[in-house]
DOPAMI-525144 format. One record per residue: x, y, z of N, C-alpha, C in turn. Coordinates in steps of 0.02 Angstrom, whole numbers, padded with zeros to 5 digits, always signed. Each point is the difference from the previous one (the first is absolute). Example, Ala and Ser with C-alpha at 12.3 -4.5 7.8 and 13.67 -1.06 7.14 Angstrom:
<recs>
+00660-00284+00390-00045+00059+00000+00045+00060+00000-00018+00053-00036+00042+00059+00003-00039+00055+00037
</recs>
This chain:
<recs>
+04877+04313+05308-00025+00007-00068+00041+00053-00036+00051-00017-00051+00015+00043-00051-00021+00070-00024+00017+00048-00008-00055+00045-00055+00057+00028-00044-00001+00033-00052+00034+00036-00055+00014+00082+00025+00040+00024+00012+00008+00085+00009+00052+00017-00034+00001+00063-00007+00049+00039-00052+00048+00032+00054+00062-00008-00007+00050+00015+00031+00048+00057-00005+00041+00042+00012+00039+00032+00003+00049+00000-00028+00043-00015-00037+00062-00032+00012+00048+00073+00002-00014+00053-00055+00061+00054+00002-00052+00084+00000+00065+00033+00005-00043+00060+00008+00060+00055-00027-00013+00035-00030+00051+00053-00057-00049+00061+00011+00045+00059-00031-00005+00068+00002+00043+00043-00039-00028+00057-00016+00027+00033-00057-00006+00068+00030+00025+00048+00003+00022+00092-00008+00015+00031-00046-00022+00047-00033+00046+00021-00037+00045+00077+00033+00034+00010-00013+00061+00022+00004-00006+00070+00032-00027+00045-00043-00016+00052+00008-00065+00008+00076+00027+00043+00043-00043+00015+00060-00007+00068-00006-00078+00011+00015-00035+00054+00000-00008+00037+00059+00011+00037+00029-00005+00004+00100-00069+00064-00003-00007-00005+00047-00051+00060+00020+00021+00072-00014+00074+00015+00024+00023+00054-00016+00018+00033-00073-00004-00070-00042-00014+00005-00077-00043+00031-00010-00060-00033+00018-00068+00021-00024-00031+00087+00019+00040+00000+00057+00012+00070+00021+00016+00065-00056+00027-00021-00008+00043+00032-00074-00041+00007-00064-00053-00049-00006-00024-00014-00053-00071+00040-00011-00038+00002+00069-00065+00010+00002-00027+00020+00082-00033+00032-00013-00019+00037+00072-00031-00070+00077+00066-00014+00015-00022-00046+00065+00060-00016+00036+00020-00012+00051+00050-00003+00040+00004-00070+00035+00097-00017+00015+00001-00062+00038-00055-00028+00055-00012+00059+00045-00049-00023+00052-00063-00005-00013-00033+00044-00048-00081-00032-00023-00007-00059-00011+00049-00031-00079+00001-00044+00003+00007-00066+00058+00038-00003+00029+00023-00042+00060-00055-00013+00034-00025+00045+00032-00054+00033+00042-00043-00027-00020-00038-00001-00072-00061-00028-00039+00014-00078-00006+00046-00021-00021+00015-00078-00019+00057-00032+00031+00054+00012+00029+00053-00038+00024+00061+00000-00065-00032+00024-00068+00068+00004-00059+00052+00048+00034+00070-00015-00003+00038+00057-00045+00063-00039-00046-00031-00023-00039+00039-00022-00043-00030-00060-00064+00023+00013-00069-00043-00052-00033+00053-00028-00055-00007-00029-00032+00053-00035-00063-00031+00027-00065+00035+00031-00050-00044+00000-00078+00045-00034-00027-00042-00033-00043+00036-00047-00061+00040+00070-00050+00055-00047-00019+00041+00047-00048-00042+00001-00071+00041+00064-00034-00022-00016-00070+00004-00051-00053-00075-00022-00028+00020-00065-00042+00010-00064+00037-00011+00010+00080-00022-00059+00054-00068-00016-00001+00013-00077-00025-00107+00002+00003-00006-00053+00056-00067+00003+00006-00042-00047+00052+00037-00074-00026+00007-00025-00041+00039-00057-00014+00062-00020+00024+00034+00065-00030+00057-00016+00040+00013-00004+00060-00036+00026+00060+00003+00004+00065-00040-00079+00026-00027-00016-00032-00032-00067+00010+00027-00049-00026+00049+00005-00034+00073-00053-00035+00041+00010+00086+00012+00035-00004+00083+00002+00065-00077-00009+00053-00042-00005+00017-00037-00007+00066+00007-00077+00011-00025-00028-00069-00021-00069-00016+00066-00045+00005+00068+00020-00057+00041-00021+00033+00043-00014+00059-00016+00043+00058+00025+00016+00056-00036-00050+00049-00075-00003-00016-00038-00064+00041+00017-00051-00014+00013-00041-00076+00046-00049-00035+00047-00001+00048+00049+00028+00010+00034-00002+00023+00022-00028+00070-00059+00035+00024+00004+00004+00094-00020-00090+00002-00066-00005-00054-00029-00069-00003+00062-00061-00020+00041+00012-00027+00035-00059-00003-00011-00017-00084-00033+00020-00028-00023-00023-00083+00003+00058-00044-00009-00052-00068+00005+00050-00042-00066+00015-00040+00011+00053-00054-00035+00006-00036-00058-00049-00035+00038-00055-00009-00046-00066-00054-00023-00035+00044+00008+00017+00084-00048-00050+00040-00068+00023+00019-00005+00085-00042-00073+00022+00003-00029-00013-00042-00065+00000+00013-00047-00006-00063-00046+00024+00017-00012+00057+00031-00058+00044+00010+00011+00083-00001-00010+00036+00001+00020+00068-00011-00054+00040+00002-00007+00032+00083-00069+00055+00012+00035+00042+00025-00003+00084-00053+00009+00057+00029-00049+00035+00003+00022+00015+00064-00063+00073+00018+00022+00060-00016-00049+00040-00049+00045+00070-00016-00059+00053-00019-00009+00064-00003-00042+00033-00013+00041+00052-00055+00071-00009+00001+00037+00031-00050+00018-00045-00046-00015-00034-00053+00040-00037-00049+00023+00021-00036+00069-00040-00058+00020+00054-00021-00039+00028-00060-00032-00064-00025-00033+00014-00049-00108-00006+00014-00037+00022-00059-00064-00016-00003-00014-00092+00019+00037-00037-00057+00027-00057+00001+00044-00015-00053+00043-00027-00002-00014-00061+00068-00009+00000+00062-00022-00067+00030+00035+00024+00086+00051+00001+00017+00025+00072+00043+00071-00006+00004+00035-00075+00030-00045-00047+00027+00018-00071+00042+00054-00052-00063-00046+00020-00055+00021-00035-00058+00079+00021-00004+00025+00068-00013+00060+00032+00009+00055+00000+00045-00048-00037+00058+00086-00023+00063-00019-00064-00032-00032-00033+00001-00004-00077-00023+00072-00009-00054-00031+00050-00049+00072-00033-00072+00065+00034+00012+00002+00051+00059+00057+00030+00023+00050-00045+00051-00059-00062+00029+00041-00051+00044+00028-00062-00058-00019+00001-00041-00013-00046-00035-00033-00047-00008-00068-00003+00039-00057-00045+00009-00032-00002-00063-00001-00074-00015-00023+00000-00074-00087-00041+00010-00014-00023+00055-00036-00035+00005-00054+00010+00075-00080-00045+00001-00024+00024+00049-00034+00069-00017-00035+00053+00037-00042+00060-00007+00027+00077+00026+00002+00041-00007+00003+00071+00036-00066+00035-00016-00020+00062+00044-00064+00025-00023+00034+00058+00066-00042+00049-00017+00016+00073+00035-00075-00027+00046-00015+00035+00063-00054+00014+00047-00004+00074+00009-00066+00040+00009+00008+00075-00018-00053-00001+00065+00019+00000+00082-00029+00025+00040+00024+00081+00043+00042+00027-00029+00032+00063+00014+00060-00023+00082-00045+00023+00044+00056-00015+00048-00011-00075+00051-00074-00033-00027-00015-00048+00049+00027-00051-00067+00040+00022-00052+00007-00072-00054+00049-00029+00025+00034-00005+00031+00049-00065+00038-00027-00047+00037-00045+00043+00049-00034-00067+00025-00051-00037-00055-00039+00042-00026-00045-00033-00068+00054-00043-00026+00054+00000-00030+00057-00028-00024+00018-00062+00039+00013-00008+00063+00022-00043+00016-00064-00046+00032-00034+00016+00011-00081-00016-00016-00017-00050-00043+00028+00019-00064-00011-00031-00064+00028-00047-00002+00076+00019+00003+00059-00053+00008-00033-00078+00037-00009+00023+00062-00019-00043+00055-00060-00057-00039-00045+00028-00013-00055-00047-00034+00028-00024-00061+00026+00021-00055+00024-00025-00053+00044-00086+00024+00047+00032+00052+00050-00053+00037-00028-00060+00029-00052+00029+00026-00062-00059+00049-00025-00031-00062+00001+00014-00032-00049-00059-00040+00021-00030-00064+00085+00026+00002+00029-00070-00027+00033+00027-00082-00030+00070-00010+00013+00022-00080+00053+00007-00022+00043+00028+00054+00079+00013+00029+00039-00009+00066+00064+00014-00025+00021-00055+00085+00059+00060+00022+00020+00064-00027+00029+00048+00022-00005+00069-00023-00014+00059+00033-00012+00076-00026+00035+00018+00023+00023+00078-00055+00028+00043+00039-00056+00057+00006-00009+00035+00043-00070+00039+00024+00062+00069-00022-00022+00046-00027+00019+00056+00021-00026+00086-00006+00020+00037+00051-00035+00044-00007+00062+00057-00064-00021+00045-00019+00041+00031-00036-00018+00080-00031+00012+00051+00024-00018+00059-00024+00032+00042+00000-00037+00073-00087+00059+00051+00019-00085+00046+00022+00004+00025+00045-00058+00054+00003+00025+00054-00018+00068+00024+00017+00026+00070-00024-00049-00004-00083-00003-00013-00027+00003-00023-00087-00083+00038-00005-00031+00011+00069-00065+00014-00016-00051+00044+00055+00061+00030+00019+00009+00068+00059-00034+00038-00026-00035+00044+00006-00003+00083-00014+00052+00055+00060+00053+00004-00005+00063+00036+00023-00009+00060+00043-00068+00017-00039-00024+00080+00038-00046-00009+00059-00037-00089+00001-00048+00000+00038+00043-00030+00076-00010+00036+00049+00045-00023+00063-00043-00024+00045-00054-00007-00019-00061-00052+00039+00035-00072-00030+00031+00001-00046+00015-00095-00029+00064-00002-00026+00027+00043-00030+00064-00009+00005+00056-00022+00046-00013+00021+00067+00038+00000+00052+00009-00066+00032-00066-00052-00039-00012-00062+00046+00016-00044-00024+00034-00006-00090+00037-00058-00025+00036-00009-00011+00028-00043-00029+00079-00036-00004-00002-00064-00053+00075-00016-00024-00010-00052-00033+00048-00048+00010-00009-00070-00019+00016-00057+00030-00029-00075-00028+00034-00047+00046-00007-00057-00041-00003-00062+00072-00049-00070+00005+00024-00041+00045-00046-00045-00030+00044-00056+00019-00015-00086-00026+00004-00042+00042-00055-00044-00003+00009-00075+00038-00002-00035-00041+00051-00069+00004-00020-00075-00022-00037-00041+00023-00051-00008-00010-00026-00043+00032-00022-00087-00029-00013-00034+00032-00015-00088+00002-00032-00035+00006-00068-00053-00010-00005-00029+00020+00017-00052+00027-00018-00025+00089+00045-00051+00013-00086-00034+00054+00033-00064-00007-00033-00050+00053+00001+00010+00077-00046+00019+00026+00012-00010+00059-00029-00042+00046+00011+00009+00082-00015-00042+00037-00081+00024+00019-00008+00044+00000-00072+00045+00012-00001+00009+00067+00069+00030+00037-00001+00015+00068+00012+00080+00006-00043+00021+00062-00010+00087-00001+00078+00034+00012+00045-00058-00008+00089+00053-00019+00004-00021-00058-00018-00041-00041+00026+00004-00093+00008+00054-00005+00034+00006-00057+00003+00059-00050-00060+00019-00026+00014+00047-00027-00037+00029-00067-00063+00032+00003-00039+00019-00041-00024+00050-00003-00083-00023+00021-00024+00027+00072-00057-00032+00035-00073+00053-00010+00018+00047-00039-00074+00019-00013-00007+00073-00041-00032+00023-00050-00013+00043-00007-00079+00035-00014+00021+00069+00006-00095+00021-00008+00034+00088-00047-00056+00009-00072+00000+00026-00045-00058+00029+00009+00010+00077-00037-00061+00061+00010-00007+00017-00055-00061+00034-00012+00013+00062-00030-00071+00019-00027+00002+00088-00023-00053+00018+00031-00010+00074-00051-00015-00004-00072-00004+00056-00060-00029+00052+00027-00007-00004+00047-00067+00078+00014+00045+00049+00031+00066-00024+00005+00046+00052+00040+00054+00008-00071-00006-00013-00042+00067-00008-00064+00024+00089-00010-00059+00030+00014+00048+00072-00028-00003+00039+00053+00026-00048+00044+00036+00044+00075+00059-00018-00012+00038-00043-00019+00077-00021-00038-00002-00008-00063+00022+00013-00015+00032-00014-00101+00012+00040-00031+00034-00021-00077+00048+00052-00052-00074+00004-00038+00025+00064-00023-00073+00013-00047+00038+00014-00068+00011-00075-00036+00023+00002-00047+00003-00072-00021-00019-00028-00046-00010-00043-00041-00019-00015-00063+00021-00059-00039+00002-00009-00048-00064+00002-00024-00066-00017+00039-00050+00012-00045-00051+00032+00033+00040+00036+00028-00045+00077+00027+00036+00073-00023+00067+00000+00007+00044+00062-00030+00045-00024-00046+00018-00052-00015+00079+00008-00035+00044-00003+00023+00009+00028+00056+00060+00031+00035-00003-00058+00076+00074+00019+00011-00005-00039+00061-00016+00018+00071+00002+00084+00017-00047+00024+00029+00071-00021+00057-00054+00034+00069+00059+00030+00056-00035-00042+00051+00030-00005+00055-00034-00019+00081-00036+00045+00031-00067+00008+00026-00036+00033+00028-00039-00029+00060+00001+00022+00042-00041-00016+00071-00022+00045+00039-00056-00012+00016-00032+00035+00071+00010-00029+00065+00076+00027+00015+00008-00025+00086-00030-00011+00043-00038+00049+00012-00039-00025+00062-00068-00063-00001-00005-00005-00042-00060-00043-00041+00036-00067+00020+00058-00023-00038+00058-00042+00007+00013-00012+00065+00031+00025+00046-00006-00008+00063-00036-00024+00036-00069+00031-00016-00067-00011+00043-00021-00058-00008+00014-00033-00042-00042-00074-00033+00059-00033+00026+00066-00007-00001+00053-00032-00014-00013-00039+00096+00032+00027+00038-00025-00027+00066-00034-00051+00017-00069+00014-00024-00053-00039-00003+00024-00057-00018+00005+00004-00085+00013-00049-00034+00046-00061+00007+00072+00048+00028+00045-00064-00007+00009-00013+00064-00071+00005+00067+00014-00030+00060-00072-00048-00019-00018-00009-00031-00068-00026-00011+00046-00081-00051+00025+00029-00051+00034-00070-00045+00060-00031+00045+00015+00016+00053+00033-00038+00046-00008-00025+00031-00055+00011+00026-00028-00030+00046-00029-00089-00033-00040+00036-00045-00033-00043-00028+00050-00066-00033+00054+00007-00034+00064-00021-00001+00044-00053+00048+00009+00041+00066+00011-00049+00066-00060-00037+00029-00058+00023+00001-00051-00067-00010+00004-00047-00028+00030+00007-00067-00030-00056-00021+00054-00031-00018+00060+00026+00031+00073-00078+00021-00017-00005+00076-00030+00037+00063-00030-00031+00044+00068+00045+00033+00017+00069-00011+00048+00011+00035-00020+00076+00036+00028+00012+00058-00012+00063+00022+00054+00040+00009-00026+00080-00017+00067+00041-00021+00060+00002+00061-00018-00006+00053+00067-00010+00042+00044-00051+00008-00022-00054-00062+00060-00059-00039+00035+00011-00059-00042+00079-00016+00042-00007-00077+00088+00040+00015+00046-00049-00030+00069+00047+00019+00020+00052-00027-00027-00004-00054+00022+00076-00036-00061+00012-00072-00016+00080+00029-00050+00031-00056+00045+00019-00039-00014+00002-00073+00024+00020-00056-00044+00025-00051-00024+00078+00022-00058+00028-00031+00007+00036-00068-00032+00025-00047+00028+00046-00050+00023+00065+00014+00070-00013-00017+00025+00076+00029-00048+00086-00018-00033+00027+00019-00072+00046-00052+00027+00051+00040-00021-00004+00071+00009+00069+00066+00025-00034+00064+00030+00042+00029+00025-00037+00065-00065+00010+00048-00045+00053-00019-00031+00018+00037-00076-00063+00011-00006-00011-00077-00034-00064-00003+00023-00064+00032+00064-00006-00007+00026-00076+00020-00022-00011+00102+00022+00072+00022-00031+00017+00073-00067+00005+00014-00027+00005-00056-00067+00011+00036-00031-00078-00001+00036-00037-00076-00023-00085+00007+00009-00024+00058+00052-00015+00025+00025-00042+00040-00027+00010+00064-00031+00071+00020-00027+00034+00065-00071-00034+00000-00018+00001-00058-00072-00026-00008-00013-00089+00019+00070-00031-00024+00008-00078+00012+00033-00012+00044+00042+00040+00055+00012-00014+00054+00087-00037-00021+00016+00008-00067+00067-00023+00004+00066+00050+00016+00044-00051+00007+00051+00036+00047+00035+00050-00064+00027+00060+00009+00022+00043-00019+00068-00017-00039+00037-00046+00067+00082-00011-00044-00002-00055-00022-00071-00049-00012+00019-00030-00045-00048+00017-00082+00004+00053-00010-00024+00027-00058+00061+00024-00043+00029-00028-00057+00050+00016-00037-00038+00069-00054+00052+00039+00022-00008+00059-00020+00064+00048-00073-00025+00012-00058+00047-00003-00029-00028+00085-00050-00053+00028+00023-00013+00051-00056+00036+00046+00026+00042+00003+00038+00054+00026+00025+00050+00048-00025+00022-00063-00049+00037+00007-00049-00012-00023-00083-00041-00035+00006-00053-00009-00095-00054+00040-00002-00010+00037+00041-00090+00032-00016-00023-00060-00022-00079+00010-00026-00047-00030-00030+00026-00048-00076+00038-00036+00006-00002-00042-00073-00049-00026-00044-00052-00002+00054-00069-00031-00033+00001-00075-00002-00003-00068-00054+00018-00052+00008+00060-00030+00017+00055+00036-00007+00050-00031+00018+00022+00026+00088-00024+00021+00035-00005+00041+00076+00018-00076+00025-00070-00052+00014+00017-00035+00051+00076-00066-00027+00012-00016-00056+00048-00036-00006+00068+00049+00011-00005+00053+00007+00064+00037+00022+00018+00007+00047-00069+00002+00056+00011-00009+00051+00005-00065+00042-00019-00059-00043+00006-00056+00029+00102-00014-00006+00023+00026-00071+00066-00019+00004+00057+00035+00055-00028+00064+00002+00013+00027+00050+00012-00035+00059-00051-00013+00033-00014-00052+00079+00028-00047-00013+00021-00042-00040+00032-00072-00026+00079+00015-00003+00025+00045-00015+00063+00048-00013+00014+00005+00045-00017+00033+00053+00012+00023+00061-00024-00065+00060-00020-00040-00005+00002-00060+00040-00078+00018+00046-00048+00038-00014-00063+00007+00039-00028-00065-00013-00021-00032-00075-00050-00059-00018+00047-00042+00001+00004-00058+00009+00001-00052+00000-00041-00071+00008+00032-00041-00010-00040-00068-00046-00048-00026+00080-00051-00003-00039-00053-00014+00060-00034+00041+00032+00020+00065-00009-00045+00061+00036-00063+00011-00038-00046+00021+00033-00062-00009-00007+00004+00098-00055-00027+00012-00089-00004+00045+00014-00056+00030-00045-00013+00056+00030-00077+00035-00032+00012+00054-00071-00007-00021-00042-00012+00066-00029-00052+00041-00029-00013+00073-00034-00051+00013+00005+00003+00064-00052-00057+00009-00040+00027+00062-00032-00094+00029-00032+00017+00068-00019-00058+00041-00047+00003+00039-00049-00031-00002-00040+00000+00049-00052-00022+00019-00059-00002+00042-00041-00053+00027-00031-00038-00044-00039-00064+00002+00005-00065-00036-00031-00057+00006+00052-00016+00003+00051+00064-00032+00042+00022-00066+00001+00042-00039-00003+00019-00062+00026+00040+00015+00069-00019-00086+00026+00038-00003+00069+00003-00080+00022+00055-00008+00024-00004-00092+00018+00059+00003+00065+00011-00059+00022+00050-00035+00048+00002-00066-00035+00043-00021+00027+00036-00059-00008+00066-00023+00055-00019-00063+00032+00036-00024+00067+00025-00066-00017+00100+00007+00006+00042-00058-00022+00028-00014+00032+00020-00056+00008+00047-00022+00083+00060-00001-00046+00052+00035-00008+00058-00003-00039+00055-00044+00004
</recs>
């Protein structure tokens, strides 16, 4: 028996230029290479240049998946970015890579889940695709967080970065056998009673202003565990899979310290957890497509591997999502 799934086809990535290292930050504000390290696994992050916006990093992300995919621009007709930085109030910045590819036709719309909006994003994608409205997306994540730092605060400064990553994705026909392609299940959270343990306290119709990043770490932490071993689970249930089949985790890059404590909790294997806050810190939505191009770059994913991804963040939101690539 047939069924419809949304497919893979390319996968792109964006940096910008400028690298921030630990020993920078050293310089800047009272905290050192090894705290940092020590606390999260960062020493090193990307800031967007001056007059670099969230757009533009989601133009060269988007083109670069185009690319990898084999197509162009006018064979999309869907356009979901995940971003918590846009450049503007509105439009959505989605609208802005759209007329920057030259897509004249078909939808864009921004998704505003902070760091779990990629999977929300490709989430979206996926159902939009299933049921026929559109027949190709480009999903992408895209952010500048530098843009909304407080510089002095080294509880949150230290943990972001900015960046850009895109998938194309497809609907295609399949055979409805447990090696098809494409994308076999997702599960979505979220949960207001935790919202001002993460977030900028600044908005348009609360301050005016666009306000800074603020969090209570340990709060964050404490819930986070729980959470994103609980939406995985629930996730590989319900494609009927168990975690010592999945080939590669691809979590939101947040803490290294978190990504260890998931995987300890689900019993998955260690080296196959793609690990990238390494060198991006925290991007927020654009984390796991950076790290998916990453593993694709370097020859880890490949076509047919079974893979998990997984992410959290402020509201709280939290989801997985499991694709045979």
């Amino acid at each position: 028996m047939s069924i419809v799934r949304t497919v893979v086809r390319g996968c792109g990535a964006y940096l910008p230029e400028r690298v921030l290292t630990n020993h920078d930050l050293a310089r800047m504000i009272d905290t050192s290479d090894q705290w940092i390290r020590e606390r999260t696994g960062i020493t090193e992050r990307h800031i967007a240049a001056e007059g670099e916006l969230t757009s533009d990093m989601g133009v060269a992300a988007a083109q670069r998946a185009l690319a990898d995919a084999g197509m162009n621009a006018s064979d999309i007709d869907l356009i979901v970015l995940a971003t918590s930085t846009p450049d503007q109030t509105f439009p959505a910045t989605a609208v802005t890579i759209q007329a920057e590819l030259g897509i004249t036709h078909g939808a864009a719309f921004d998704i505003q889940a902070v760091c779990s909006g990629f999977v929300f994003a490709l989430s979206t994608a996926d159902n939009y695709l299933k049921g026929g409205q559109f027949k190709r997306a480009l999903v992408i994540g895209s952010e500048a967080f530098s843009r909304i730092l407080d510089w002095k605060d080294r509880s949150t400064c230290v943990l972001f970065g900015d960046g850009a990553g895109a998938l194309v994705v497809e609907v295609q026909e399949t055979a409805g056998a447990a090696l098809d392609r494409g994308i076999l299940a997702t599960c979505l959270r979220s949960d207001g009673r935790y919202r001002d343990k993460l977030y900028v306290d600044g908005g348009p119709s609360s301050t005016g202003t666009v306000g800074c990043v603020r969090m209570d770490g340990p709060e964050v932490f404490r819930h986070a565990v729980t959470k994103i071993s609980e939406v995985i689970d629930a996730t590989l249930k319900q494609a009927g899979y168990r975690p010592s089949e999945v080939d590669w985790f691809v979590p939101h890059q947040a803490n290294k310290r978190i990504l260890d404590g998931a995987a300890r909790k689900l019993g998955l294997d260690p080296d196959r957890i793609v690990i990238t806050v390494d060198k991006h810190a925290n991007t927020s939505s654009a984390s796991i497509p950076l790290a998916l191009s990453t593993a694709c770059e370097d020859g880890r994913i490949k076509e047919g591997d079974l893979v998990l991804l997984e992410a959290m963040g402020g509201g709280f939101t939290w989801g997985a999502l499991l694709v045979r690539w």
